[in-house]
C-alpha positions in Angstrom: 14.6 -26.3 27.3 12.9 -23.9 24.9 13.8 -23.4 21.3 16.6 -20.4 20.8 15.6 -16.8 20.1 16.4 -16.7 16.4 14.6 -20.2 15.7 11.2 -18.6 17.1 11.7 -16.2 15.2 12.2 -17.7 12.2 9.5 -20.1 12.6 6.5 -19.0 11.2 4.5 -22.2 10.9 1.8 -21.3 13.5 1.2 -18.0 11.0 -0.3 -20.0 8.4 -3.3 -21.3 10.7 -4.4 -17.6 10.3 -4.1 -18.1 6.8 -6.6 -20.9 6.9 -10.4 -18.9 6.4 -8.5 -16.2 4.0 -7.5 -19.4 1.8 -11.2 -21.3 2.2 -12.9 -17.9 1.3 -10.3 -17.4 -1.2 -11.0 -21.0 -3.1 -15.0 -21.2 -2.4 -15.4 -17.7 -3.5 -13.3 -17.1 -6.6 -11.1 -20.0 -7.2 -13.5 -22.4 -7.7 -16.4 -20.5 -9.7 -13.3 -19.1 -11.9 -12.5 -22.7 -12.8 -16.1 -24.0 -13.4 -16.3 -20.8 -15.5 -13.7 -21.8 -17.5 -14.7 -25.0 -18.3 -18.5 -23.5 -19.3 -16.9 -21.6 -21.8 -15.8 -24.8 -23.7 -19.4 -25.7 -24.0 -22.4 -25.0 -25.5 -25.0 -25.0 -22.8 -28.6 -22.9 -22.0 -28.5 -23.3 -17.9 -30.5 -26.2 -17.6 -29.4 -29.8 -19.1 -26.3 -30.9 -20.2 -23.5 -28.9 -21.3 -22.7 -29.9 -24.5 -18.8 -29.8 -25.2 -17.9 -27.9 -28.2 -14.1 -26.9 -27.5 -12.6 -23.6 -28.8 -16.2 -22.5 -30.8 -17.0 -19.7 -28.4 -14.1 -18.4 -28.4 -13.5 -18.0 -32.4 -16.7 -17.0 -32.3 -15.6 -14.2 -30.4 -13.3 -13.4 -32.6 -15.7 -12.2 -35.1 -18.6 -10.8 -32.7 -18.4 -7.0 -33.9 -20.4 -6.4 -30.6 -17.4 -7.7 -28.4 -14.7 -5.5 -30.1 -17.2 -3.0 -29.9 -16.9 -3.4 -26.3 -13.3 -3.7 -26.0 -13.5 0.1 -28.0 -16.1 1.3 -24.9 -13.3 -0.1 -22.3 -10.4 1.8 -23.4 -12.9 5.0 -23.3 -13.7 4.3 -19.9 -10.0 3.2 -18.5 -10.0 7.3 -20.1 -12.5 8.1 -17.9 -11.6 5.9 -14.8 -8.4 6.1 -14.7 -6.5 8.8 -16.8 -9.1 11.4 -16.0 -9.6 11.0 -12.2 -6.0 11.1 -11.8 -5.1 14.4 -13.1 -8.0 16.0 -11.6 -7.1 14.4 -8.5 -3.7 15.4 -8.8 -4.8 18.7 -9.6 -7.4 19.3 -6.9 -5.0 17.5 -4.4 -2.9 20.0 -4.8 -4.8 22.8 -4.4 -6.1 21.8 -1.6 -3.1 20.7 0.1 -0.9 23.6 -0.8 -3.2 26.5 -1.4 -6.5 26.2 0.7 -5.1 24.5 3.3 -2.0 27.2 3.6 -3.8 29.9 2.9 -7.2 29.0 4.8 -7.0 26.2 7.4 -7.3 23.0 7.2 -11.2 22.4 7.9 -11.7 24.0 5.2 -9.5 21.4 2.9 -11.4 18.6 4.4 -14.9 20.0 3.8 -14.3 20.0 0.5 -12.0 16.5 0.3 -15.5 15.1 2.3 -17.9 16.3 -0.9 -15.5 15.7 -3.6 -15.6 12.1 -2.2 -19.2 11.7 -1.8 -20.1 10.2 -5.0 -17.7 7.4 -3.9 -19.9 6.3 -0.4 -23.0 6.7 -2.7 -24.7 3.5 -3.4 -24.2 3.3 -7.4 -27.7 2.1 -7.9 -29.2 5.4 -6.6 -26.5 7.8 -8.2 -27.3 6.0 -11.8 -30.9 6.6 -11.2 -30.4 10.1 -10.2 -27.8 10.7 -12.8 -30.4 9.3 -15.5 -33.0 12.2 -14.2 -30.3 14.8 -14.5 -29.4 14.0 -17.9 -32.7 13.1 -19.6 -34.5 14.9 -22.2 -36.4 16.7 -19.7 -33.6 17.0 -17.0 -31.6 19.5 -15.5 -29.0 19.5 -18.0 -31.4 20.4 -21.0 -33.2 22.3 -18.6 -30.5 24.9 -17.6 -29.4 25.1 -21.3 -32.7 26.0 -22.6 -32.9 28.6 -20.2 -29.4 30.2 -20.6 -30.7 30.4 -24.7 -28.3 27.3 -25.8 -31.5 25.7 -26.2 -29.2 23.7 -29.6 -27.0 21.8 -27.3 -30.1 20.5 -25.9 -29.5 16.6 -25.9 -31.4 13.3 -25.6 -27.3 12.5 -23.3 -28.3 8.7 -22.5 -30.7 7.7 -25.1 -28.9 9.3 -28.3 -26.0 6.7 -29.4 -23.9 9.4 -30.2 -23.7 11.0 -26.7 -24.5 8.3 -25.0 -20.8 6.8 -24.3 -19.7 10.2 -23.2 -22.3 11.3 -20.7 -21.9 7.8 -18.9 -18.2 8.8 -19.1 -18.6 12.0 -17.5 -20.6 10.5 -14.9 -17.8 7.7 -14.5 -15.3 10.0 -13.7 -17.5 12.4 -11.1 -17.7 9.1 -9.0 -13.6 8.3 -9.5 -12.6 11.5 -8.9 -13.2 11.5 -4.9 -11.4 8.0 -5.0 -8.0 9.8 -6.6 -8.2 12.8 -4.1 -8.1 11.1 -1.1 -5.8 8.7 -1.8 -3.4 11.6 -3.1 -4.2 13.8 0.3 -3.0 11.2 2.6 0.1 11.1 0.3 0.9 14.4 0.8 0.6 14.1 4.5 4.0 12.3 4.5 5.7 14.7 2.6 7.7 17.6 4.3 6.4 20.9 4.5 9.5 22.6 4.4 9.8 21.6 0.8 7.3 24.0 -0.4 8.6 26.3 2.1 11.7 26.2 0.1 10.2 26.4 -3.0 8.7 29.0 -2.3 11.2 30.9 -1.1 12.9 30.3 -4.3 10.2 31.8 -5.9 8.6 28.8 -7.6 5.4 28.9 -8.8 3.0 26.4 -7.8 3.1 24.8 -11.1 6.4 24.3 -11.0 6.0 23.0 -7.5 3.1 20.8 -8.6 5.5 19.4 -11.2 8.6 18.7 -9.5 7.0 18.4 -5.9 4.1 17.0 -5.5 3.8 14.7 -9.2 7.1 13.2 -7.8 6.3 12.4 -4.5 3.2 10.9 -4.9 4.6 8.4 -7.5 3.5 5.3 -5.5 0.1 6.1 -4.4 0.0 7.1 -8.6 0.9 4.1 -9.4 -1.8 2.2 -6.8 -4.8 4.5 -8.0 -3.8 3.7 -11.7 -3.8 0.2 -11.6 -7.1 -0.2 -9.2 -8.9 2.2 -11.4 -8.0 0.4 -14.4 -8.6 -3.4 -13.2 -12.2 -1.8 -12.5 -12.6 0.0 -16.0 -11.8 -3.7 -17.4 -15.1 -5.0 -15.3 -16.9 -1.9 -15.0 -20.5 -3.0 -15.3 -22.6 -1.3 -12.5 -22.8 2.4 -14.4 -23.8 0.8 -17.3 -26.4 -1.8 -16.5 -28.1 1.9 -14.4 -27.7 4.2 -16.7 -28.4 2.7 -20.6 -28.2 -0.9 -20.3 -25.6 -1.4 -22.6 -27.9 1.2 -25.3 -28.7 2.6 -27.3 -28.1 0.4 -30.7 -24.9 -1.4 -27.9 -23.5 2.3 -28.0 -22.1 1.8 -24.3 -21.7 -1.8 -24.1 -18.6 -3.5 -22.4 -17.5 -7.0 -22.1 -18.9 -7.9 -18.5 -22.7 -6.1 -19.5 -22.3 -8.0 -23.0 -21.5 -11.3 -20.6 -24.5 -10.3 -18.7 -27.0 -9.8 -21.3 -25.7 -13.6 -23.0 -26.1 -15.2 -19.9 -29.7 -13.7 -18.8 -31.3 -12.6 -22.5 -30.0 -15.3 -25.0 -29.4 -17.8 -22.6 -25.7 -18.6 -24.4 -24.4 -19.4 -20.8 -21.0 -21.0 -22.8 -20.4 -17.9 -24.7 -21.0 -15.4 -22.1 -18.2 -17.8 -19.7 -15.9 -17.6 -22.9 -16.4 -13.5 -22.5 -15.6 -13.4 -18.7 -12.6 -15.2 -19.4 -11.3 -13.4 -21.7 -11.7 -10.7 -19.4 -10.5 -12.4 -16.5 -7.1 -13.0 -18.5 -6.7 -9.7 -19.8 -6.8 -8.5 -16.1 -4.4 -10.8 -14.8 -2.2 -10.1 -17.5 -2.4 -6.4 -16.6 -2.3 -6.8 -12.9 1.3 -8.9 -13.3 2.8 -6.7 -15.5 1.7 -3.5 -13.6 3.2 -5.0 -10.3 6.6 -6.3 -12.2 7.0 -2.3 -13.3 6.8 -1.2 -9.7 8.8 -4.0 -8.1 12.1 -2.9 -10.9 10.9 0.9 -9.7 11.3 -0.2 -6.4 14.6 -2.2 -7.0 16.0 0.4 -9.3 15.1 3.4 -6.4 17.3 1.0 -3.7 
């Protein structure tokens, strides 16, 4: 005699053999190099020999490393730059294109241009680096077109000139981010009801006062998804970086996984550079939790 109805169904044993290469992936892949990172950082140790244990001297070294807090500065420029930024423009150009070209056009139109605006994003970063560093060289587009429009004094050396340096990878930062935002915000507006705008409209509303009370609201969740993937990869954006100015000029664009990098492959400090990427891997986590316990009360509190 078989088992009743409501005992299959509430035994879900045989799910977790499907769990089984997820979890073997899971601790081969991350778990165990995260712990054997850990443990580096407690030592003092070149790659080859012995690791010598030294317990907490990495880390209070890292207290006073100017070039790591230096970094930490560069990551809150770029969670700017990944995050904030690409959001409102997303917002912004979701909008338009979902409630103006789309309306007042057709909708082949909107998805032409949501295809190029996310283009950067299917890019291989490698080649978009290299190409960006040609744009913005001292002989590249950039200075090109200036010189001949006569604004020949904004004429810039962007990536190799410690002053501009930060903010030209920025704006490159967000060009890629910004497709990212826009579709994610499209398909949110695809579940809300037309006959919302219909109504506002009717009412007279402007479209930034249907932006604001419309389409900001309704896309709260898929805000609240783009900001906290954009930010976890601002915390470990390295790629950009390592293409475009390796961590230059004078450590004007370094972050803490390039400054990792660079201890781990250039000064051979393989203990301090594990003491960096944990750090980092902590500050993550930390944000990741606390990010997720905001939405679950959201959620609870919107029940």
């Amino acid at each position: 005699m078989g088992k009743p109805a409501g005992t299959l169904l509430n035994d879900r044993s045989g799910y977790y053999l499907y769990m089984i290469p997820g979890a073997v992936g899971f601790i081969l892949i991350v778990l165990v190099p995260l712990i054997a990172n850990l443990g580096i950082s407690f030592t003092s140790w070149k790659g080859v020999g012995v690791p010598q244990f030294v317990g907490m001297q990495n880390y209070l070294r890292l207290m006073g490393d100017a070039a790591f807090w230096g970094s930490i500065l560069h990551t809150l420029l770029f969670i700017i730059s990944m995050t904030i930024a690409p959001i409102v423009l997303g917002l912004l150009l979701a909008a338009v294109l979902f409630d103006y070209i789309s309306a007042q056009f057709n909708e082949k139109l909107s998805s032409f241009f949501r295809a190029g605006f996310y283009l950067p994003q299917i890019l291989p970063l490698t080649a978009a680096g290299v190409l960006w560093g040609w744009i913005l060289s001292p002989i590249g587009i950039v200075n090109a077109v200036l010189k001949a429009i006569g604004l020949d004094f904004l004429a810039q050396n962007w990536l190799g000139d410690a002053t501009f340096a930060l903010w030209a990878v920025s704006a490159v930062i967000v060009w890629v981010q910004v497709g990212y935002c826009l579709v994610v915000f499209m398909s949110g507006l695809a579940r809300v009801d037309p006959s919302l705008y219909e109504a506002a409209e009717l009412d007279n509303a402007t479209w930034f006062r249907r932006f604001g009370y419309i389409t900001v609201p309704m896309l709260a969740p898929e805000i609240f998804v783009v900001a906290l993937t954009t930010i976890i990869a601002a915390l470990k954006v390295f790629a950009p970086i390592y293409v475009l100015t390796s961590g230059g000029p004078d450590n004007a664009t370094t972050v803490p996984s390039y400054l990792s990098f660079y201890h781990f492959f250039t000064t051979n400090r393989v203990g301090y550079a594990a003491a960096i990427s944990t750090l980092q891997t902590v500050v993550t986590i930390v944000l990741g939790v606390v990010f997720l316990n905001i939405q679950r009360k959201q959620t609870a509190g919107g029940r």
